[in-house]
N, C-alpha and C positions, 0 to 999 in steps of 0.2 A: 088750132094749129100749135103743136109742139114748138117752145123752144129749141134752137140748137146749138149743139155745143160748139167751142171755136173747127173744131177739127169736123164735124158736121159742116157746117158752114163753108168751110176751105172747099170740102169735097162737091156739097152741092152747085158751087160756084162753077167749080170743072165741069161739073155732070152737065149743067143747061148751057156749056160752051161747045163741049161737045154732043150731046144724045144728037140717038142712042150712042153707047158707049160702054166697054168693058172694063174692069178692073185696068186691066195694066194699062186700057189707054188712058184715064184718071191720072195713074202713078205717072206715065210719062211728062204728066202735066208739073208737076213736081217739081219744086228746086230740089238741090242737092243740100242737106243729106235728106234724101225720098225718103220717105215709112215706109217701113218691112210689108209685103205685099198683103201678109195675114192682118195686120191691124187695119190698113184702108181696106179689105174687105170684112171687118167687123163692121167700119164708121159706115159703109155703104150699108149692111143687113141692117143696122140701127137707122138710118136716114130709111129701108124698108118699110121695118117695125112701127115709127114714127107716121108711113102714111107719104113720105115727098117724093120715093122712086117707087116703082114697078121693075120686076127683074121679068125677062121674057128667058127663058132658056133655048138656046141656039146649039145643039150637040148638046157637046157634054161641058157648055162654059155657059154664065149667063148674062144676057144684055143689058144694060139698065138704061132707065128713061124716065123724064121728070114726072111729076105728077102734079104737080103745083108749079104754077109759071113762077118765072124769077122776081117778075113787076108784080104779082100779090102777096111773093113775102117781103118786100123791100118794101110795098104799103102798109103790113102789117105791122115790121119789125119796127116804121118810122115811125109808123103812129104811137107804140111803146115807148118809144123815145122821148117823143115831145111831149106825153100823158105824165110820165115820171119825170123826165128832168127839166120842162119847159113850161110846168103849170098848164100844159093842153093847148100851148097860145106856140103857132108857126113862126109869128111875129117875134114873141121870145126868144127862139131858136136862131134866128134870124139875127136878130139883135145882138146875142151872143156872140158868134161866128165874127160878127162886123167890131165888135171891140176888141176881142182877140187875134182881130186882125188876119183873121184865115178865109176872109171872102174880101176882094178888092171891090172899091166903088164901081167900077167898069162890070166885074159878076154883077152886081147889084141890078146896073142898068139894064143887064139882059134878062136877070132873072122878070124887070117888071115889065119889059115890051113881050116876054113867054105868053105874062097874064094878061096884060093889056089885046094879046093875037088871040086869045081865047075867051073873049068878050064878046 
């Protein structure tokens, strides 16, 4: 699976909120100031090229739709994450997050009754 770039990534996020889905419904997803219509239909032909949408052609416009679920690239991308900056260890990552104070004790709690429910 291909890396993506930020602006791949922004768009993919749209595509599997909406699909199917067209260009402009993408852009409307958009904060202001939107990308010029031509550039998110580059980032869409390269997120083709890459293998994560499919274009169907409907007339003379065409429809795009995911090809890779959201939850296998968010497992893939995770696993890079914590392979490179975590030593491969969740618990690191984990650890991490808990001294920089960006997950409360209360997250914690839940995150361990998720695992404990899946026992």
């Amino acid at each position: 699976m291909d890396k993506l770039t930020r602006q791949e990534e922004e768009a993919m996020l749209w595509i599997w909120e909406l699909q199917p889905c067209y260009i402009k419904d993408i852009l409307a997803k958009y904060p202001e100031p939107k990308p010029p219509y031509t550039t998110l239909a580059s980032i869409v032909k390269n997120l083709e090229r890459k293998k994560y949408v499919k274009a169907r052609r409907n007339g003379n416009i065409y429809e795009y739709y995911p090809l890779i679920p959201e939850s296998e690239y968010k497992r893939t991308f995770m696993s890079g994450v914590v392979q490179n900056y975590f030593e491969n260890s969740y618990k690191e990552m984990v650890s991490f997050f808990a001294k920089d104070q960006k997950i409360s004790a209360d997250d914690l709690k839940e995150i361990i009754d998720m695992i404990e429910k899946k026992k």
